[in-house]
C-alpha positions as CSV (number, residue, x, y, z in Angstrom):
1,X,-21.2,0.2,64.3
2,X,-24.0,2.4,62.9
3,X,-25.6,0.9,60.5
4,X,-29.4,-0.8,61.3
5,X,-28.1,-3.9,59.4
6,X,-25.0,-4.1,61.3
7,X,-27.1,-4.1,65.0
8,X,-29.4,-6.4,63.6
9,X,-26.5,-9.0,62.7
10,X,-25.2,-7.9,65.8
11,X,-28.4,-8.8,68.1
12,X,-29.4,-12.4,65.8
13,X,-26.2,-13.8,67.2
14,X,-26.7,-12.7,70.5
15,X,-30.2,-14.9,70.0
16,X,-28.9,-17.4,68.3
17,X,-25.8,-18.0,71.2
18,X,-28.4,-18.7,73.7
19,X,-31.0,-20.4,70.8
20,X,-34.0,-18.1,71.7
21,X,-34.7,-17.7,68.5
22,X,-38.2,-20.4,69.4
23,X,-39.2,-17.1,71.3
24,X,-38.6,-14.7,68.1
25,X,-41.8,-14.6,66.6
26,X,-43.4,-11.2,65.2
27,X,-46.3,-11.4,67.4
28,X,-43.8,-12.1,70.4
29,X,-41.4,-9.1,69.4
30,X,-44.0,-6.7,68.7
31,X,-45.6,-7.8,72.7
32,X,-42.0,-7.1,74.1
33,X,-41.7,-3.7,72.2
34,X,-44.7,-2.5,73.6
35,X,-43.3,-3.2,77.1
36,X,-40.3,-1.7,76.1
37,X,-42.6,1.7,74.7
38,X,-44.3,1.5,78.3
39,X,-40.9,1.5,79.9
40,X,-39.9,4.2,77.9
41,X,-43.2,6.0,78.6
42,X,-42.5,5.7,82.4
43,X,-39.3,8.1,82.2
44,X,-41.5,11.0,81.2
45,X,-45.3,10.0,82.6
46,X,-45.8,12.9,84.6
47,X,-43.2,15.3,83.7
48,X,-44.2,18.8,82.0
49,X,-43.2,19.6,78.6
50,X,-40.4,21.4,79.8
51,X,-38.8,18.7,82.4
52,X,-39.1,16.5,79.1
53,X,-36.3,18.7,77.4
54,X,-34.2,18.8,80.2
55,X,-33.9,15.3,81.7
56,X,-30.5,14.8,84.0
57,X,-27.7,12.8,83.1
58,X,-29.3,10.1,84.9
59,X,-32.5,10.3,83.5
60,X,-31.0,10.4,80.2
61,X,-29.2,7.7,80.2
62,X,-32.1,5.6,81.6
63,X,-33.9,7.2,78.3
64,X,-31.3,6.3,75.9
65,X,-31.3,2.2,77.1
66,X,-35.3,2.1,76.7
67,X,-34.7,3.8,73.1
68,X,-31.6,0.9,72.7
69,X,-34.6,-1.7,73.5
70,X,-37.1,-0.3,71.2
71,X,-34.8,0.1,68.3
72,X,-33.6,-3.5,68.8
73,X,-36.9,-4.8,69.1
74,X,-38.0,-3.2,65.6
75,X,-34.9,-4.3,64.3
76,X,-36.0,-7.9,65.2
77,X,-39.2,-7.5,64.3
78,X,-38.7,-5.9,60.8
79,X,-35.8,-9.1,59.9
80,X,-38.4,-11.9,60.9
81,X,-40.4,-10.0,58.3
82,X,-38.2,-9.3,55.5
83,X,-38.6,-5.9,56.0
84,X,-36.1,-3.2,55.0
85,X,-36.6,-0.7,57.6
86,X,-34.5,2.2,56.5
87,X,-36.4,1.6,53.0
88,X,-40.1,1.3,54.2
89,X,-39.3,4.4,56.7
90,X,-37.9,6.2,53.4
91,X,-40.9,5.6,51.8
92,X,-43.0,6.5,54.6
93,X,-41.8,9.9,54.7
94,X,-42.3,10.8,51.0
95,X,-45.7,9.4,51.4
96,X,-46.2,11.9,54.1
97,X,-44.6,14.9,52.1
98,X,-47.3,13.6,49.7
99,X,-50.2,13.8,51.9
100,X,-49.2,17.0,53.5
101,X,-47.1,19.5,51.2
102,X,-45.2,22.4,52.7
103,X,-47.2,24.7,50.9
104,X,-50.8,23.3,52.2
105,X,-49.4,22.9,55.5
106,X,-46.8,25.7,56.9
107,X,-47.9,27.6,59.9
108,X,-50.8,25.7,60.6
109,X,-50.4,24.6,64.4
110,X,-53.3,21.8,63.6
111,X,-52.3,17.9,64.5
112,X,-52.4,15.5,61.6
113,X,-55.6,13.6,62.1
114,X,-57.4,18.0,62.3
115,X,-57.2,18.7,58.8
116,X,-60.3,17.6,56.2
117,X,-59.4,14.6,54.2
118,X,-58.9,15.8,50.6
């Protein structure tokens, strides 16, 4: 199984088998991905950028489930709304090649939101 469209079939039957889907609202599967983002942030609150590289098997794995729960979540989130994910993410990128072109934007060590709007 790799494909987005595959989980998402994948995880609507798992709702639909125990008839949650009453409880699959955008507004309540964005909520529930932000818990799942918190979760997530909990596994490296605190650690330096280093440790964050270098997580143990353990850790890891704890990492990779909250990363499971967040990709289901926007899964979920992205089929109550008709949204093809791969497709808007797509387009997001060549916005953002758009908006900052290699050549304007090489070797600056400047965050996003730092550079003069155009």
């Amino acid at each position: 199984m790799d494909s987005l469209k595959e989980l998402n079939k994948k995880h609507r039957r798992f709702v639909e088998e125990r008839n949650w889907q009453k409880h699959q609202s955008p507004k309540n599967l964005v909520l529930a991905l932000v818990g799942e983002v918190g979760e997530l942030a909990e596994h490296f609150q605190w650690l330096s950028q280093e440790e964050s590289w270098n997580l143990g098997d353990g850790k890891k794995q704890a990492v990779g489930e909250e990363l499971a729960d967040v990709l289901i979540y926007l899964t979920r989130i992205a089929d109550e709304l008709g949204i093809d994910l791969v497709a808007a993410a797509h387009e997001k990128c060549e916005a953002n090649d758009r908006k900052y072109p290699v050549k304007e934007f090489r070797g600056e060590y400047k965050r996003p939101h730092e550079y003069k709007e155009k």
